[in-house]
C-alpha positions as CSV (number, residue, x, y, z in Angstrom):
1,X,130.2,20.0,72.9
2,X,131.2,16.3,74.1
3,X,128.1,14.9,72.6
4,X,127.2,12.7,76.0
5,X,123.4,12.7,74.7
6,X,125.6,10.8,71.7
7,X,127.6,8.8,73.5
8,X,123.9,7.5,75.6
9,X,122.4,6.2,72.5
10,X,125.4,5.2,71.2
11,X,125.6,2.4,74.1
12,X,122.9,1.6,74.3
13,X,122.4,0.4,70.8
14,X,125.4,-1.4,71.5
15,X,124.5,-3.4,74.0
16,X,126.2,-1.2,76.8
17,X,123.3,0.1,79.5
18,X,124.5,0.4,82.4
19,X,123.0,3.6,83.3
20,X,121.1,6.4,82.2
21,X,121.1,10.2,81.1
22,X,120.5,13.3,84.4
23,X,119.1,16.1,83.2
24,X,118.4,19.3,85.4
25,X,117.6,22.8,85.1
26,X,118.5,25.8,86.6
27,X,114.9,25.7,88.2
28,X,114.5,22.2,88.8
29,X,115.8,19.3,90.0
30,X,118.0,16.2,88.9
31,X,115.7,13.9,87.2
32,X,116.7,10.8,85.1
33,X,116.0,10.3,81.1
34,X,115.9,6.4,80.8
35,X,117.9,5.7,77.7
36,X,115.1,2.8,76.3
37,X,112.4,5.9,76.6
38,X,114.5,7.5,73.6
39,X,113.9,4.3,71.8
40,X,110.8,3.8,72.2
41,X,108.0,2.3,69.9
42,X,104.8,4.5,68.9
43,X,102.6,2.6,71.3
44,X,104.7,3.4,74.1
45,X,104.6,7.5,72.7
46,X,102.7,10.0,74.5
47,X,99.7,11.0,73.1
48,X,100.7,14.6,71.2
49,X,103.5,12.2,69.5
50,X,101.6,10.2,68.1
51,X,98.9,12.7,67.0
52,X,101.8,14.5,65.1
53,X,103.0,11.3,63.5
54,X,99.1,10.6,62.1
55,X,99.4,14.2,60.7
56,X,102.7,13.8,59.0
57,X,101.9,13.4,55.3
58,X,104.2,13.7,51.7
59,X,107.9,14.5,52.4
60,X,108.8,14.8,55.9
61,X,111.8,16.8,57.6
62,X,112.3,15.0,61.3
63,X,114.5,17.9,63.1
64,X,116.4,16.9,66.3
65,X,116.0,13.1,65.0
66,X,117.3,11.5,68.4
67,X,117.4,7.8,67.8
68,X,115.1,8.0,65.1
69,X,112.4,6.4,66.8
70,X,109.5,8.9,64.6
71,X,111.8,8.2,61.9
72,X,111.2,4.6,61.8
73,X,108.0,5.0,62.5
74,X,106.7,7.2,59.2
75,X,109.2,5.0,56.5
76,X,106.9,2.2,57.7
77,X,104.2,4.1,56.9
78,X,105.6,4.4,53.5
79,X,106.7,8.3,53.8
80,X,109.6,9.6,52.3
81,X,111.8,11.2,55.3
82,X,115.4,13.0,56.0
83,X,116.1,13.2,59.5
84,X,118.6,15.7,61.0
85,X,120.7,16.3,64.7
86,X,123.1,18.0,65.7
87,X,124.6,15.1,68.0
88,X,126.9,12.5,65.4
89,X,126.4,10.2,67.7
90,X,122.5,10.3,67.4
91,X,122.6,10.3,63.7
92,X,125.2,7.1,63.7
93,X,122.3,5.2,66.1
94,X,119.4,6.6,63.7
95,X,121.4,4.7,60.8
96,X,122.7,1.4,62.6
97,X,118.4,1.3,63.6
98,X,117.4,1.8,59.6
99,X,116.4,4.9,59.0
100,X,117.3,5.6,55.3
101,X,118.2,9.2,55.0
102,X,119.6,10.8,58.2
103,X,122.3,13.4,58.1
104,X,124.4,15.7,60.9
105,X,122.9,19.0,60.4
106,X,121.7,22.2,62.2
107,X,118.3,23.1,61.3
108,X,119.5,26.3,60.1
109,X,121.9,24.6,57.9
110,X,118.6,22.6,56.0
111,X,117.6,24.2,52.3
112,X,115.2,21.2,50.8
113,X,111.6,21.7,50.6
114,X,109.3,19.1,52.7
115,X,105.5,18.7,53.2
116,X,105.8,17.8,57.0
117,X,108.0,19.3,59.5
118,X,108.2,17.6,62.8
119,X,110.0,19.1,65.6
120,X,108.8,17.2,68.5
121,X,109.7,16.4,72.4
122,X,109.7,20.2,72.6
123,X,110.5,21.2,69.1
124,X,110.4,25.1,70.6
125,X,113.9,23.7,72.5
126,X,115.9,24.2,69.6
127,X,115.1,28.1,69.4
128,X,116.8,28.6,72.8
129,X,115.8,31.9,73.7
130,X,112.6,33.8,72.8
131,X,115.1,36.7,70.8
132,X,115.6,33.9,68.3
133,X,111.8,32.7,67.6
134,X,111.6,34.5,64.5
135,X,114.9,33.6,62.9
136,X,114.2,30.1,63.8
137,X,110.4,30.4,62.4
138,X,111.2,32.1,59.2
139,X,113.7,29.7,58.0
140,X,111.7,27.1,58.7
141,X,108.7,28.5,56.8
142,X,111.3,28.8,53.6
143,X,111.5,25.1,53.9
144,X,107.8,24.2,53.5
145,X,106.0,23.4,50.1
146,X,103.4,25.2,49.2
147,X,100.4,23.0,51.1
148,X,102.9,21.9,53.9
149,X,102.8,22.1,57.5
150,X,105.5,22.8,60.6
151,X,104.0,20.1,63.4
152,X,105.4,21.4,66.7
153,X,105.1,21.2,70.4
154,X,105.8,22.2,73.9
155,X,104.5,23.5,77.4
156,X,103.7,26.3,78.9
157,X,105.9,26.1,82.3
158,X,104.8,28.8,84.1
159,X,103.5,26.1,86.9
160,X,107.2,26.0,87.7
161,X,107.3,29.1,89.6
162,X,104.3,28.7,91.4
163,X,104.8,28.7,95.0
164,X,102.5,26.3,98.0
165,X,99.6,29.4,97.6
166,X,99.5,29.1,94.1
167,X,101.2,32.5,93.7
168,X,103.6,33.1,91.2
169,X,107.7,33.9,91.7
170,X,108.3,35.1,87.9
171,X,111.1,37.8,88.1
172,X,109.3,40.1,85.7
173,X,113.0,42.0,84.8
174,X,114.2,38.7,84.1
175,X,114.3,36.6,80.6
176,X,111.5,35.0,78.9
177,X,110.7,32.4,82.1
178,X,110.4,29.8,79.4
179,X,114.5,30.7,78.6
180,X,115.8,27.3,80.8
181,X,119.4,26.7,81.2
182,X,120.1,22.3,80.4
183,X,122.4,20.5,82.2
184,X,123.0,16.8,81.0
185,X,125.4,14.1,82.3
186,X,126.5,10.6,81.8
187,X,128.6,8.2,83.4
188,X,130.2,11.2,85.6
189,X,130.7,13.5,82.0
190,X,129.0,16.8,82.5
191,X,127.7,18.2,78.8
192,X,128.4,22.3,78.6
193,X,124.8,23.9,79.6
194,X,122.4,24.9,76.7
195,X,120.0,27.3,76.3
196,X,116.6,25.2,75.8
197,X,113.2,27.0,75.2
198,X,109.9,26.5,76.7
199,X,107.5,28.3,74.5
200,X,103.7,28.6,75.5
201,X,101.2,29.0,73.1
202,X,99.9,32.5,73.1
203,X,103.3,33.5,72.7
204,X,104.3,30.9,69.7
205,X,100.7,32.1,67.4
206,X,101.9,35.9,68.3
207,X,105.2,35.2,66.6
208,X,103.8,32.7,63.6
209,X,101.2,35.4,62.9
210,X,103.4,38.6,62.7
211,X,105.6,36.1,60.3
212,X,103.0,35.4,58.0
213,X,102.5,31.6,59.6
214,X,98.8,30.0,60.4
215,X,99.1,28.4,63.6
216,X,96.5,26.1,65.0
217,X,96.7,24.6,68.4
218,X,95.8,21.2,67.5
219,X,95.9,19.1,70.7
220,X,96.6,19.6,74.6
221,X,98.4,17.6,76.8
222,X,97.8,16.3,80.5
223,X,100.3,18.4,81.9
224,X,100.3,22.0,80.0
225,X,101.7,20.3,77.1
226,X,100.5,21.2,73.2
227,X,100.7,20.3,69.5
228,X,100.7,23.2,67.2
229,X,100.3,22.7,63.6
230,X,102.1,26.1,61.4
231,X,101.3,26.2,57.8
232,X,101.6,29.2,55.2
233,X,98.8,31.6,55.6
């Protein structure tokens, strides 16, 4: 992996925006991540962000940390907080912006206990296909405290394959049609594609359930977006 999602933040915390990230699926389009949207304060978060960031109580576990922008937020607040990525370049900006514990690290990789675990801007991404739900959702349940809670989110992009009649162009033998290949570039580098998935929420509370997890849909978004809180049955 070049790390170009990395490299982004890394500029522009330096001073250096001249441009921002494309990212495109292999059902969609280019579209353009602006780089100061990854820095963003919590008034300029959407809604389901900032829900989960009022949720987030005792020791919290930020997976997929970014910029540290929810980071920053909860040691404001006062809450103790270790944030993990898997892109160096991330966790360098997540420092050099103040948050206190941040550290280069796979979720799977993680063995501390935490009240709050926030997986958020599609936390489901990280799973990457639907095969891997469980593995992902069982070590992540080995990671809460007794009285914690897993705050997660995504969508449910099955309007993606909807054609003009409102019919639907799912290829029933295919994958999961949440299963997404990623494209990202920057400044003419192409990243290697990634397996990102969309999970929607019928299918998430049938996996936390056979896994022993509670899983309450807490809030819905304007465009078949959710919040899902998971906690120890």
């Amino acid at each position: 992996m070049k790390d170009i999602f990395g490299l982004a933040l890394l500029d522009f915390q330096n001073g250096n925006y001249t441009e921002d990230l494309i990212t495109w699926t292999n059902i969609s389009d280019e579209d353009e991540l602006p780089l100061p949207y990854l820095f963003r304060s919590f008034k300029d978060m959407p809604a389901l962000e900032q829900k989960a960031l009022k949720l987030a109580k005792g020791t919290v576990l930020d997976v997929g940390c970014g910029a540290g922008s929810h980071s920053l937020y909860l040691q404001k607040k006062g809450l103790q907080v270790k944030a993990i990525d898997i892109s160096l370049g991330a966790v360098t900006v997540a420092k050099a912006r103040g948050v206190i514990s941040v550290e280069n690290l796979d979720i799977l990789a993680e063995t501390g206990t935490y009240d709050t675990i926030l997986l958020l801007m599609n936390g489901t991404g990280i799973f990457k296909e639907l095969s891997q739900v469980a593995t992902y959702l069982k070590h992540l349940k080995s990671l809460l405290k007794p009285n914690g809670q897993i705050l997660i989110d995504s969508s449910d992009i099955q309007y993606m394959y909807e054609d003009e009649d409102g019919g639907l162009w799912i290829d029933t033998h295919a994958n999961y049609y949440g299963e997404l290949d990623y494209f990202l570039s920057y400044k003419g580098q192409e990243e290697i594609p990634m397996t990102w998935l969309y999970l929607d929420f019928n299918t998430l509370y049938t996996a936390c359930t056979a896994l022993g997890l509670t899983c309450e849909l807490v809030a819905e978004g304007d465009h078949y977006d959710y919040l899902a809180k998971l906690s120890l049955s």
